[in-house]
C-alpha positions in Angstrom: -18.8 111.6 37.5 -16.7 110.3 35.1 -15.8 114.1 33.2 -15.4 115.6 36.8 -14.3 113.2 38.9 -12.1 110.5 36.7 -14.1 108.1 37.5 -14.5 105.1 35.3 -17.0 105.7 32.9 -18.5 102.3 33.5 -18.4 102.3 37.0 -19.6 105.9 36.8 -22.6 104.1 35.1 -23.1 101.7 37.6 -23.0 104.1 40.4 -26.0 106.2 38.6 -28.2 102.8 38.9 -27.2 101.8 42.1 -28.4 104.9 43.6 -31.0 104.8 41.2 -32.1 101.4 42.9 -32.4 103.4 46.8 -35.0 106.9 45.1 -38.5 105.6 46.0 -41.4 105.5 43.3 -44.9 104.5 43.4 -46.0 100.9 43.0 -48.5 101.8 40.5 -45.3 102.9 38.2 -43.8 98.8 38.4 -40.5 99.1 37.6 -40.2 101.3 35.4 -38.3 104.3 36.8 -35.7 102.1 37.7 -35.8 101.1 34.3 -35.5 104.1 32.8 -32.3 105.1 35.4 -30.5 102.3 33.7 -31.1 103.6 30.3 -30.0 107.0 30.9 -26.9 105.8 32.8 -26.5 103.8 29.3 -27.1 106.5 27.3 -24.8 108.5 29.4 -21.6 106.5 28.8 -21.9 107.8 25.2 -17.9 109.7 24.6 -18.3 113.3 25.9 -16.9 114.6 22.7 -20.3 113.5 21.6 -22.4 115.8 24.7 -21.0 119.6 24.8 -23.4 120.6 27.4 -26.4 120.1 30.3 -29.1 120.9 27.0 -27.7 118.0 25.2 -28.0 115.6 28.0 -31.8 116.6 28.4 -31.8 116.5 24.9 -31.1 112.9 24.7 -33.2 111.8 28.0 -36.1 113.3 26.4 -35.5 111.0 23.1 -34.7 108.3 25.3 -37.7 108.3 27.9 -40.0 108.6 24.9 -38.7 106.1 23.1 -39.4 103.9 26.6 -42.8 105.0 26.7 -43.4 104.3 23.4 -41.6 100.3 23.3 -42.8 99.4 26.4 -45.3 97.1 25.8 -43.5 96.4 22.3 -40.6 94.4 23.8 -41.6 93.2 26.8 -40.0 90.1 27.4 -36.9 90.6 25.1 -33.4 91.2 26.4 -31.4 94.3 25.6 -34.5 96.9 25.3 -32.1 99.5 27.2 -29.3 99.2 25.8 -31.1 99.7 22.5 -33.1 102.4 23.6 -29.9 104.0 25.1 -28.0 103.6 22.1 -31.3 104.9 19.7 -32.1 108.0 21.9 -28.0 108.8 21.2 -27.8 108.0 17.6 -31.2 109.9 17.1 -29.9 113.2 18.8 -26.4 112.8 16.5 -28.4 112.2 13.3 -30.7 115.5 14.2 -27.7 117.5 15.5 -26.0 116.4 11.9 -29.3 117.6 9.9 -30.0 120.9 11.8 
């Protein structure tokens, strides 16, 4: 939203989770889709000098979701987990896309 549309990149961040909040999920799943909505929209206010294309955004949620799965049950309780997942799945992708 925010490349296309010029809007806000926070509020184009917000706008991802709030209609995030309305998709329905199963109840076995807890909250944890929603969660994982706010860590992509996180994630996705990286700069897009950073993201040249649609592969690289995949790229990322793949690094991020699994780095969710796996730090689920590690954090639980603490504050911040998606920001810092957000900001690891980013700085993970850079630091491969810097090796390879």
């Amino acid at each position: 939203m925010h490349e296309y549309f010029r809007v806000p990149i926070v509020v184009a961040a917000a706008a991802t989770g709030l209609i995030g909040t309305f998709l329905p999920f199963s109840r076995t799943l807890k909250s944890h889709p929603y969660a994982a909505i706010y860590a992509g929209s996180f994630a996705g206010m990286c700069s897009s000098s950073l993201i040249n294309s649609y592969w690289e955004l995949s790229f990322i949620s793949l690094i991020g979701a699994s780095l969710y799965v796996l730090t689920m049950n590690l954090f639980a309780g603490f504050g911040g987990r998606l920001g810092s997942v957000a900001f690891a799945s980013v700085a993970l992708y850079m630091l491969a896309k810097g090796v390879f």
